[in-house]
Structures are given as C-alpha cells and as structure tokens.
N, C-alpha and C positions, 0 to 999 in steps of 0.2 A: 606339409607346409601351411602355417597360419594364412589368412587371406582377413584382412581390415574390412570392416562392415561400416559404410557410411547407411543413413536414413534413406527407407526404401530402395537400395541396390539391392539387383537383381544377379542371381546366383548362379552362372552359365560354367560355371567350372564343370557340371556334370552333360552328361547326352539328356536330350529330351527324348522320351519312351513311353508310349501309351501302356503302362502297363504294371506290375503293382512295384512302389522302393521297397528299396532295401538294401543293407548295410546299417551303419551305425554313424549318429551324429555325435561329438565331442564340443559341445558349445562353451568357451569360457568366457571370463569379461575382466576388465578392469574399471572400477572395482571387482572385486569377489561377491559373493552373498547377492547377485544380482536377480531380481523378480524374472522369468521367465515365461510368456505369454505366446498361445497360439491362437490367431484371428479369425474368425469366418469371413467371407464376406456379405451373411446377414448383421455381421456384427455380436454375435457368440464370442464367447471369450473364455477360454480356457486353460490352468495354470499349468504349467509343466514342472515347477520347480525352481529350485536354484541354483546360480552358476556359481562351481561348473560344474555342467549338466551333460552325461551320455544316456545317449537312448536310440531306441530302436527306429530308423527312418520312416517305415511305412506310419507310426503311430501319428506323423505332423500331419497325414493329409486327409481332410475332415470331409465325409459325403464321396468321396474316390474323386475329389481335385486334384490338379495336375500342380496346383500351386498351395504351399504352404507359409502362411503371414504369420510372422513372427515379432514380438515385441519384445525387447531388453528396457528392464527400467530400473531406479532404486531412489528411494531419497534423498534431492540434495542434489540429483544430477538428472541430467535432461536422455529423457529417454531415444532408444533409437531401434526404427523397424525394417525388417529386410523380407524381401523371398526368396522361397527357395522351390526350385523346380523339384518336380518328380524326375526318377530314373532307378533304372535299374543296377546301376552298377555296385556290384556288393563287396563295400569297400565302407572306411571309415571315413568321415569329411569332418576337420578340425575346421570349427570358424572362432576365430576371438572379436570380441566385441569390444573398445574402449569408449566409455561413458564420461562427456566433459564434464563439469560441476557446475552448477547452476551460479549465475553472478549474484555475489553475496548486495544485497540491496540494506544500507545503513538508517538506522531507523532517525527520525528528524530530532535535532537538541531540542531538548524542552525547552520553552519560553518561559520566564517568572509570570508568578500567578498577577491576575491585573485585580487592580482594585478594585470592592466591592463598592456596588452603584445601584444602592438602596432608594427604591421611587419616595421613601418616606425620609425626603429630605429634613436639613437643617430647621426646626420645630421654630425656633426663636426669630428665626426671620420670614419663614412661611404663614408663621402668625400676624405678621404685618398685610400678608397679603390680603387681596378681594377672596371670596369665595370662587368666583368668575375665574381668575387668575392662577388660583390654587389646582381648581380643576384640568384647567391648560395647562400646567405644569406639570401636574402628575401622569397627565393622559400623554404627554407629550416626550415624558420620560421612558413612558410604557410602549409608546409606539418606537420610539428610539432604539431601544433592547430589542423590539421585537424583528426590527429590518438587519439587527447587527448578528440574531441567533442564524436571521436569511442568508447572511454573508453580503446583505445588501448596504456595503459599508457606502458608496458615495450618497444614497436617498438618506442615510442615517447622518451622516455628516452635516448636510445641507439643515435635515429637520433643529439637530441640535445647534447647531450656528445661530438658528432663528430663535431658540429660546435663549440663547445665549443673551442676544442681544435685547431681547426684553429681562432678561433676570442676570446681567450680569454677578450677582454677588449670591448667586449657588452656585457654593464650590462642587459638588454633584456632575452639574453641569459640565465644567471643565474636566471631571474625571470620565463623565463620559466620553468626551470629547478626545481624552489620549487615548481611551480604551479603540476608539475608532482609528484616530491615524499609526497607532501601533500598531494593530491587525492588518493595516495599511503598507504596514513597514516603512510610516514615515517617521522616523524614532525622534528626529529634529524635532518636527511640530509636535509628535507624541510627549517630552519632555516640556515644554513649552507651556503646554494644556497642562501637565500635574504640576508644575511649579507653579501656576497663576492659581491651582485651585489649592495648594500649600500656602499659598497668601490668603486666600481666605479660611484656612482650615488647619493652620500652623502644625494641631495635633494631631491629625490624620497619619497615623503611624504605616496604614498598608500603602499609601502618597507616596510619603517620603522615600520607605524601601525600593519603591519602582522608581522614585527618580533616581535617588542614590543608584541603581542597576546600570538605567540608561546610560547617565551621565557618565557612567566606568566602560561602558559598551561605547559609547560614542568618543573616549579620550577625554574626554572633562572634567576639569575638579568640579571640587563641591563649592 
C-alpha cells in the first residue's frame, strides 16, 4: 500500500526495535528522476540516488540511529523531507513521494529606454552663462544622476526643480526631470517634463520616442 509523504512526517507504519533494519525500501516520486538524499543530524549529506529507488533498509541509518532523514528534491519543484524509524520487520515498505512545482514568478515588462541626460548640456546657451553658473549647473546635474542611481528619486526631484527654476530654458533639465517622476511612476508629470523639454529641443529624437510611448501608454494622442 503507497502511504503520501507530507514535509517531515514521521513513519510509524513500522514497530520501533532497538536493533539492527531490515527489509527493503521502494522509494518512488512524482515526478520521476527525483534527487534522493540521506541526512545526519550533524548535517552530513549523503546521495542515495534516483527515484525510483530500492535498497536495502539497514543502509538509511547512519552511526546505528534509530532514525533515518530523508530528503526528496528536484528542479523546479519544492523539496520535501521525512523519517523513518528503525525496525526490524523484514518486509518491503513502499513510500511515494509527490513533489508540488515551484510557483512560476514572471519576470517584470521592460520599461522603454529613458533619455539620455548628458551633464554637457546645450553649448549655445550655456555659453551665455557666468562661469559661477555653469559650475552650478553641471554640479548640480551631477549630483542629480547621482541621488537617482541611489534610487533617492524624491531629494533628486526637489534638487532638479531648483535648477529648474533658475535655468528654465535647459531642455536637459526637463528630461531629467521625467527621467525622475517616470521612475516614480508618475507618467502624467513624466510626459509633461519631456514635452516642455521638446519645446525647447524640438530635435531631440530619444524625447520625442518617450513621449510618443507615454502618450500611447496613458491613452493619448499626439
């Protein structure tokens, strides 16, 4: 008679007997081709083979224990371990094993690539700037990138807001600025910031494709 093996059930189908097994185990599983493992309780681990598996009982109990640890496992499915008592009864013990399948986990949609957000902005109008100004720009774009690699999108947000509003007419700026509430998953305000930096940057062809995206992701025409 099969007998179902749930995770660490314990094996009383036999007498318990000070004294050496024997008989023959028939281990099978569902699946087939299943790893087969015997446990110490130092933690020794030793292979028996694959299901389905007979063999001799006395060979499961390791040092003359009275209890033999068993592990069923395979890839793909979630392992499960049982014991089995010593005895003497010199008889065959059929156990079958069924192994669930491990929950398939889907891996995330890729998101479109985001615009690149070159600290060496727009030349012809940064040439208008102070040196003083320039520097704060650039440092200011660099610490920006650097809080959004942290995942520190709200300090990032904030920072670039403030250079915003002293440089409004770097489109940069603005594509920073979607790069941020994208990551945000605010795709509204995300769209908003590359459209404003599309007015200043009409040609910016990696711009357009992400707004173009959004706008189709959010239900919008063009």
């Amino acid at each position: 008679m099969l007998r179902y093996i749930r995770p660490f059930q314990l094996l009383f189908a036999c007498w318990l007997v000070p004294s050496c097994a024997t008989g023959r185990l028939q281990l099978s599983s569902i699946p087939e081709d299943s790893t087969v493992q015997l446990m110490s309780k130092r933690g020794d681990i030793k292979s028996l083979g694959k299901t389905p598996l007979t063999m001799d009982m006395q060979g499961l109990f390791l040092n003359d224990s009275d209890f033999a640890y068993v592990r069923v496992e395979k890839d793909g499915y979630i392992s499960q371990s049982f014991v089995i008592p010593r005895t003497t009864l010199p008889s065959t013990h059929e156990i079958s094993v069924s192994l669930e399948q491990k929950p398939i986990v889907k891996a995330p949609e890729p998101i479109p690539p985001l615009p690149v957000t070159p600290v060496a902005v727009e030349m012809d109008k940064c040439s208008q700037l102070s040196k003083e100004n320039m520097t704060r720009l650039s440092k200011g774009v660099a610490v920006a990138q650097s809080l959004i690699l942290k995942r520190d999108f709200e300090v990032a947000r904030v920072r670039v807001a403030s250079l915003i509003a002293d440089f409004p007419y770097i489109s940069v700026l603005h594509d920073l600025q979607g790069n941020i509430y994208y990551l945000q998953k605010n795709y509204a305000d995300a769209v908003a910031a590359y459209e404003k930096s599309l007015e200043l940057e009409p040609e910016n062809m990696e711009t357009a494709f992400i707004v173009k995206r959004l706008r189709t992701q959010l239900g919008r025409s063009q």
